[in-house]
C-alpha positions as CSV (number, residue, x, y, z in Angstrom):
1,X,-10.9,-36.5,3.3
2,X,-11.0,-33.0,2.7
3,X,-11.9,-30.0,5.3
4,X,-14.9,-28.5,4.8
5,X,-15.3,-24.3,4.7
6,X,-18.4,-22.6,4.4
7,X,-19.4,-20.5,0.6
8,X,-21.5,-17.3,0.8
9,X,-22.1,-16.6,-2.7
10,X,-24.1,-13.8,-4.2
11,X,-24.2,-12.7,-7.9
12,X,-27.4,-12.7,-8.8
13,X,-27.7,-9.3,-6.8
14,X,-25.5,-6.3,-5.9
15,X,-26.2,-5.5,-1.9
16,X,-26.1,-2.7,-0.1
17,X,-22.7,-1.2,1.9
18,X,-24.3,-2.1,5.4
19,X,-25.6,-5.5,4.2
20,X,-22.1,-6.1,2.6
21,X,-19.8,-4.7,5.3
22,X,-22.1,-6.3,8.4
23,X,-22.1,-9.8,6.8
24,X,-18.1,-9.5,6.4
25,X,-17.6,-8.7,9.8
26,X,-20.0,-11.7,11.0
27,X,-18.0,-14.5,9.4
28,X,-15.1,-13.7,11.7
29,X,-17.6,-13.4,14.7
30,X,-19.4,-16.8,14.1
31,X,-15.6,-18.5,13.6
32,X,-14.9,-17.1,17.1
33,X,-18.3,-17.3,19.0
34,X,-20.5,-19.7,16.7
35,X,-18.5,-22.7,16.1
36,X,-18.1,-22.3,12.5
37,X,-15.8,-23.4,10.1
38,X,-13.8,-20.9,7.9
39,X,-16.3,-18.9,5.6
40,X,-15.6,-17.2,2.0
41,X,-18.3,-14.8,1.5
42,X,-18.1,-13.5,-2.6
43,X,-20.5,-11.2,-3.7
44,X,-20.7,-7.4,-5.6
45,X,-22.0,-4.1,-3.9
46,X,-24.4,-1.5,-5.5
47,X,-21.8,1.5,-6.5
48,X,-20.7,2.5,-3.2
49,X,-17.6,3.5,-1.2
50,X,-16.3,2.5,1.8
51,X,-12.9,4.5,3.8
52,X,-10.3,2.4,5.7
53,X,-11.2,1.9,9.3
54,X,-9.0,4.9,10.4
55,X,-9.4,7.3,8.1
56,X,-11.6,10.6,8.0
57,X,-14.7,10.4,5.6
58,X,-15.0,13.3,4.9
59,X,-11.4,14.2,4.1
60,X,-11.4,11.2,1.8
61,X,-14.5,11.8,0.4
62,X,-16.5,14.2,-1.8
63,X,-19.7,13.8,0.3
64,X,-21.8,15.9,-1.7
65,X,-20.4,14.3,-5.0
66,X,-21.7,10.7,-3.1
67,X,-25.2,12.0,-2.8
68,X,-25.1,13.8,-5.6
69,X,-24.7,10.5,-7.5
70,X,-26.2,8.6,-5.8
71,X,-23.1,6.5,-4.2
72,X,-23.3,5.0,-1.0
73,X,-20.5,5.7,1.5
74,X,-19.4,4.2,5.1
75,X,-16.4,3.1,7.1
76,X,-15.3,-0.4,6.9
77,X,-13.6,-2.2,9.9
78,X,-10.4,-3.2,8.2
79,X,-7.3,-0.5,7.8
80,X,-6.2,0.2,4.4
81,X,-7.4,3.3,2.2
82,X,-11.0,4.1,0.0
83,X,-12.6,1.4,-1.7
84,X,-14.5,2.1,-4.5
85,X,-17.2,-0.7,-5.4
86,X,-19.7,-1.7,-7.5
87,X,-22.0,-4.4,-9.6
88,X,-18.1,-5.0,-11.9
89,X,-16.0,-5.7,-8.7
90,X,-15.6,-9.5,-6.8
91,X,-15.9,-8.2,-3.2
92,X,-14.5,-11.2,-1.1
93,X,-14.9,-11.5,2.8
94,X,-12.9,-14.1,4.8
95,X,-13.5,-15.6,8.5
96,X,-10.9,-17.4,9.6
97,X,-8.5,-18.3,12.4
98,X,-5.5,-16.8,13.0
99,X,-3.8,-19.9,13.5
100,X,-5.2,-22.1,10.5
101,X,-2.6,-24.3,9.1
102,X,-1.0,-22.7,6.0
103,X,-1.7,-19.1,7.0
104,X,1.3,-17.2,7.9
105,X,1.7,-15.2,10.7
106,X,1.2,-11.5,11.4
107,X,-0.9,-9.1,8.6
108,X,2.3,-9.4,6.2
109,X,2.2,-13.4,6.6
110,X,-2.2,-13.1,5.9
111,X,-1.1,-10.5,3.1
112,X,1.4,-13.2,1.4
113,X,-0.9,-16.4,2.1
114,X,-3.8,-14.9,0.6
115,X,-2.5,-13.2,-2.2
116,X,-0.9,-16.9,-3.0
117,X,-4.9,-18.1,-3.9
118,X,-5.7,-14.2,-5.6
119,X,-2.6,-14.8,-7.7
120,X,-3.8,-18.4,-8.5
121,X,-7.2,-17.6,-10.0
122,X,-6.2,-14.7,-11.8
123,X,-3.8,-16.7,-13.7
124,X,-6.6,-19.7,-13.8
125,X,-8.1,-16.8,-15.9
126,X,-5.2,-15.8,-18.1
127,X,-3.8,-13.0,-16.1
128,X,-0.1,-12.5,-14.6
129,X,-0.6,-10.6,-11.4
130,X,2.1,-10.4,-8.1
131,X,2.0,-9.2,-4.9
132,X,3.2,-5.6,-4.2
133,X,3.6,-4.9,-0.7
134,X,2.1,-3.4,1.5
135,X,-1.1,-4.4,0.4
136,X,-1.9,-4.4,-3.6
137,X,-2.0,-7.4,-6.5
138,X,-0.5,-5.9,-9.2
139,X,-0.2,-6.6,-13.3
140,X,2.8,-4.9,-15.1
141,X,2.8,-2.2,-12.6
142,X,-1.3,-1.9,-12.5
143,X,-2.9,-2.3,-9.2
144,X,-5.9,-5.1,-9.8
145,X,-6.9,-5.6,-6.6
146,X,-6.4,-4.5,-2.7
147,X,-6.1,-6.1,0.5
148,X,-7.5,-5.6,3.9
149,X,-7.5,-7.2,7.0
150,X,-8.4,-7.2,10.8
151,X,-8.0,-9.1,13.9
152,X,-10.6,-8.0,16.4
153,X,-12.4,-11.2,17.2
154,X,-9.9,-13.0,19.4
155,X,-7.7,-15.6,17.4
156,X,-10.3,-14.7,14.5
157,X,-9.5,-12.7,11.6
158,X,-11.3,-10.6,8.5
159,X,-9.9,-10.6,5.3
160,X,-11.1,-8.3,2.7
161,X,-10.5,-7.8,-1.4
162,X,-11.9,-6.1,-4.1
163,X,-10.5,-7.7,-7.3
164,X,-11.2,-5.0,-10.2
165,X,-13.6,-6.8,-13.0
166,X,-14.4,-3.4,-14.3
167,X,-14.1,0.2,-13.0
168,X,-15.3,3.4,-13.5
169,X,-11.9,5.8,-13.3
170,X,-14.0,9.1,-13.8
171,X,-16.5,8.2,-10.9
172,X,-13.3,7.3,-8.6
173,X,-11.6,10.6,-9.3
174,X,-15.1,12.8,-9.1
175,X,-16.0,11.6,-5.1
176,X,-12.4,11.0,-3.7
177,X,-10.0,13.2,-2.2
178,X,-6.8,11.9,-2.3
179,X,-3.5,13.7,-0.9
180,X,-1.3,14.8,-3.4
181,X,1.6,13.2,-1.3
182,X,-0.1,9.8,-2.4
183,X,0.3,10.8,-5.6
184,X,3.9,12.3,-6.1
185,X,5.2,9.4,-4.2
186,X,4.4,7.1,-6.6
187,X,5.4,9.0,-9.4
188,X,1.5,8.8,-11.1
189,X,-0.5,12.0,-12.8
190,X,-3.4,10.2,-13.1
191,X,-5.6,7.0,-12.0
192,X,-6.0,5.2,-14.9
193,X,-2.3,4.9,-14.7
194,X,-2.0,3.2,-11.9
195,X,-5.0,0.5,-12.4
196,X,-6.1,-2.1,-14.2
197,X,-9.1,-4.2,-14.9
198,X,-9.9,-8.0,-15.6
199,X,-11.7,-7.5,-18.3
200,X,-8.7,-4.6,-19.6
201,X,-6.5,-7.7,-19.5
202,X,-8.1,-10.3,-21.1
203,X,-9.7,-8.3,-23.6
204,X,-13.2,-10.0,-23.2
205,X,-15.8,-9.0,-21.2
206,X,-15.6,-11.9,-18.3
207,X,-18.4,-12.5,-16.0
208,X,-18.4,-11.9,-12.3
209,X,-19.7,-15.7,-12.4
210,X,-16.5,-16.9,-14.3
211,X,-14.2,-14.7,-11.8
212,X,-15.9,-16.2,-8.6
213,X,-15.3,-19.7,-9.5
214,X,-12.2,-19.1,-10.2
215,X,-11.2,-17.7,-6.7
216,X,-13.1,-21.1,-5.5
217,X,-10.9,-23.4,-7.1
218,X,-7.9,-21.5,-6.3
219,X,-8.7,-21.6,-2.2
220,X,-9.9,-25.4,-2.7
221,X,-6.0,-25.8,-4.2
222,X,-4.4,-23.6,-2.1
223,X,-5.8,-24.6,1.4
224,X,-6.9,-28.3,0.3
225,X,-10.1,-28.0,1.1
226,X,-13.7,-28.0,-0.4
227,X,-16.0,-25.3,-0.5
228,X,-19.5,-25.9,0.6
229,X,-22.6,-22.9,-0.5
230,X,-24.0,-22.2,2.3
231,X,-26.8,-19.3,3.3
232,X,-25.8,-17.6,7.2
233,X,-28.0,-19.8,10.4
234,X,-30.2,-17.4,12.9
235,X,-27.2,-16.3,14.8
236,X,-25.4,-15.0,11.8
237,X,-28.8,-13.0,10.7
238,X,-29.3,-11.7,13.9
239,X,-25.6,-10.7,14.0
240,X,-25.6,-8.7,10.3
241,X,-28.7,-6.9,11.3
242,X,-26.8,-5.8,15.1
243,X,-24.3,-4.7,13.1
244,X,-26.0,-3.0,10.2
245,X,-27.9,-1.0,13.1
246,X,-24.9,-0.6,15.1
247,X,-22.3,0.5,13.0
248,X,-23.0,0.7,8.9
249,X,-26.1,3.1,9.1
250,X,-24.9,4.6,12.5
251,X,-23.7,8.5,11.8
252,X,-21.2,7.6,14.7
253,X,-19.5,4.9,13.3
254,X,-19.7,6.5,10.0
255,X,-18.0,9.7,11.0
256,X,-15.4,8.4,13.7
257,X,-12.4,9.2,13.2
258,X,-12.4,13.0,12.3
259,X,-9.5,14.9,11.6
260,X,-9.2,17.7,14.9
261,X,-11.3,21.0,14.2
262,X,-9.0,22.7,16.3
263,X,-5.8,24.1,15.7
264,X,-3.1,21.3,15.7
265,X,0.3,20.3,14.1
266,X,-0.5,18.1,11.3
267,X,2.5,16.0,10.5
268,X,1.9,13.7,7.2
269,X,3.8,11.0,6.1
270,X,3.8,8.7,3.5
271,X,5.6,5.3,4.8
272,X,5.6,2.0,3.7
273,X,2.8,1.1,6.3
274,X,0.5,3.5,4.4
275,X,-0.3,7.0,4.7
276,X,0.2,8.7,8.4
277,X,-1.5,11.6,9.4
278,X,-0.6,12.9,12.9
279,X,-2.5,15.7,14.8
280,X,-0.8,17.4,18.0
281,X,-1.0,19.8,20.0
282,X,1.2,20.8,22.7
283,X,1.5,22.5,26.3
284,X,4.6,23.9,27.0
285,X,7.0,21.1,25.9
286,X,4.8,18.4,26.9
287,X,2.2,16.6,23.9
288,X,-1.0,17.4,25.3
289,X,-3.1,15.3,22.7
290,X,-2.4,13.5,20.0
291,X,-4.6,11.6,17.1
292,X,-3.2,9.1,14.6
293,X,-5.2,8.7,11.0
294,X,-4.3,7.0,8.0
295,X,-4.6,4.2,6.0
296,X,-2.2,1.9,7.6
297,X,-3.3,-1.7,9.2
298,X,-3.6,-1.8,12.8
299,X,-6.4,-2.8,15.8
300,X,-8.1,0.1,17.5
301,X,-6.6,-1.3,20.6
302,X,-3.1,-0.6,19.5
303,X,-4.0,2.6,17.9
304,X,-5.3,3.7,21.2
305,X,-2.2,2.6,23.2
306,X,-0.5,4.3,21.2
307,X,-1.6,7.7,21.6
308,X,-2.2,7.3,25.2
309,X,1.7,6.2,25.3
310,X,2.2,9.9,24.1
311,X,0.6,11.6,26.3
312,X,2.0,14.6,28.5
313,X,5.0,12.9,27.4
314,X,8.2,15.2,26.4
315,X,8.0,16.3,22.9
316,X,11.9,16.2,22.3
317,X,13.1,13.3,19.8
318,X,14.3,11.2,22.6
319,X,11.7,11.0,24.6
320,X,9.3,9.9,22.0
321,X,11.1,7.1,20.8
322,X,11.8,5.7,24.5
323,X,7.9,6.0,25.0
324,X,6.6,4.6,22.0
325,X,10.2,1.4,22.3
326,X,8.5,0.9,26.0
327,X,5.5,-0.3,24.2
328,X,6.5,-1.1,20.8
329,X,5.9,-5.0,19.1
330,X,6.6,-5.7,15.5
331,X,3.7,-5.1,13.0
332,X,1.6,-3.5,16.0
333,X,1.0,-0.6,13.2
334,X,2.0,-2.9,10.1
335,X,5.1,-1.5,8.2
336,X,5.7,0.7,10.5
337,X,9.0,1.2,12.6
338,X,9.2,3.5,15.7
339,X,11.5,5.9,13.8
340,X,9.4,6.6,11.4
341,X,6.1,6.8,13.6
342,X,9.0,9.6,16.0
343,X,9.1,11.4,12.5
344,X,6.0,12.0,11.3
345,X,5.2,13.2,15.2
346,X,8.2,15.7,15.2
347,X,6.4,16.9,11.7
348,X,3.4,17.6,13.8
349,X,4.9,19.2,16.7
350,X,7.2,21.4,14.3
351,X,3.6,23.2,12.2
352,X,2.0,23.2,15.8
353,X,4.5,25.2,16.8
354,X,4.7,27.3,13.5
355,X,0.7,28.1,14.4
């Protein structure tokens, strides 16, 4: 007899970015703290954006181009970069344990597992896609969907994904801010080269209906289990509307994470982790403060030890790595080595000291 996960499934209706966002971040709460089995939540947004968990808003963002347009905006809790959704995109939420059978260890092992089921439906659907690391599905080259994911909830973890049904390329390049240095490094001029669509693809104009069932057979396969619709119980509700309330219309969620206003050595880096952005400032030969943004995957707990690692340590090369080694654990900031976190700090300690 086959395990039984929970199915919240919307198409019938686009919701909002806090509606959206809180319900994803209650399925791996209620795994945790309410007993419940594994739950795939599938649904679509009203056009909206949402920035990676550790990056600044309104460096990624065009705000005024949001409201402008009437785009809703807010900060997810998963790393990764800016999301750009809407009524044509499969949003996909996932509660689940950490230490479910058939679900590889570490964000690379969820990464891999998951993309597994991804890769499954889309060639359910007629479509070729693979995974391209760190955290893309990719067709000849064309990114067709991210992933996200975050482990904040004990042994419980979030999975996000956005596959692309359809997508507005002009609306994506009028709101968002994107570094140059994301740009060059991979070589690209322009968005539309570097994604793709479903319905692109195929050449027909697929539902979001046809796309979701797809993504349900492929987990059912995949994880050899069945899939039962279910709507969230009193604690869930009571849960989305804390965190609606607490975070996703919350100015202080929203705008955490800010880039410095003062004056501090910026060292940015574009590493196979994601893009680093390190803010410094120093007294004497000692780091005073530092700040680590980005769209890399991490917990705000390792983030934050971290930084405080740094701290009124030496600001020679040495000194840095044997601070951050004392601490270090593979994946603690995924794809990311302790050289290459040393370098992008010695950028930021070389323009603070240009200032």
């Amino acid at each position: 007899m086959r395990t039984h996960w929970r199915l919240f499934k919307n198409f019938s209706r686009p919701v909002s970015t806090a509606e959206g966002l809180a319900m994803d971040d209650t399925l791996a709460r209620s795994v945790a703290h309410n007993q419940s089995p594994p739950i795939l939540h599938l649904y679509t947004f009203m056009p909206s954006v949402n920035v990676g968990k550790y990056q600044d808003i309104e460096t990624a963002l065009k705000l005024d181009r949001c409201r402008a347009r009437g785009i809703e905006y807010s900060r997810r809790s998963t790393g990764g970069g800016t999301v750009i959704m809407g009524p044509d995109i499969v949003a996909l939420g996932l509660g689940i344990n950490v230490d479910y059978p058939g679900l590889k260890k570490g964000v690379g092992g969820v990464f891999e597992s998951l993309s597994l089921v991804l890769i499954r439906a889309l060639k359910k659907l007629g479509i070729h896609a693979y995974f391209q690391p760190k955290n893309d599905l990719e067709v000849a080259g064309k990114k067709i969907a991210g992933l996200s994911a975050a482990s904040e909830e004990g042994r419980s973890l979030l999975f996000h994904t956005s596959l692309l049904v359809d997508f507005d390329v002009a609306l994506m390049t009028d709101i968002m801010n994107t570094p140059l240095i994301k740009l060059h490094d991979k070589g690209y001029n322009c968005f539309s080269q570097r994604m793709t669509t479903l319905r692109e693809e195929l050449g027909r104009n697929i539902s979001i209906k046809e796309v979701m069932e797809a993504v349900e057979d492929a987990f059912e396969y995949e994880f050899n289990i069945h899939l039962k619709e279910d709507a969230p119980d009193e604690w869930e509700r009571k849960t989305v509307h804390r965190l609606i309330d607490e975070r996703y219309i919350n100015p202080e969620w929203i705008f955490s994470h800010k880039h410095p206003r003062a004056r501090m050595g910026v060292g940015q880096l574009k590493s196979k982790g994601g893009l680093l952005e390190i803010y410094l400032s120093l007294s004497g030969a000692s780091i005073e403060n530092v700040l680590i943004t980005g769209d890399f995957f991490s917990t705000s707990e390792d983030v934050h030890r971290i930084e405080n690692a740094l701290k009124w340590t030496s600001s020679r090369k040495e000194n840095i790595e044997k601070n951050l080694s004392s601490i270090w654990r593979e994946d603690m900031i995924y794809g990311l080595d302790v050289p290459t976190l040393t370098h992008a700090i010695l950028r930021a300690k070389e323009n603070q000291i240009r200032l």
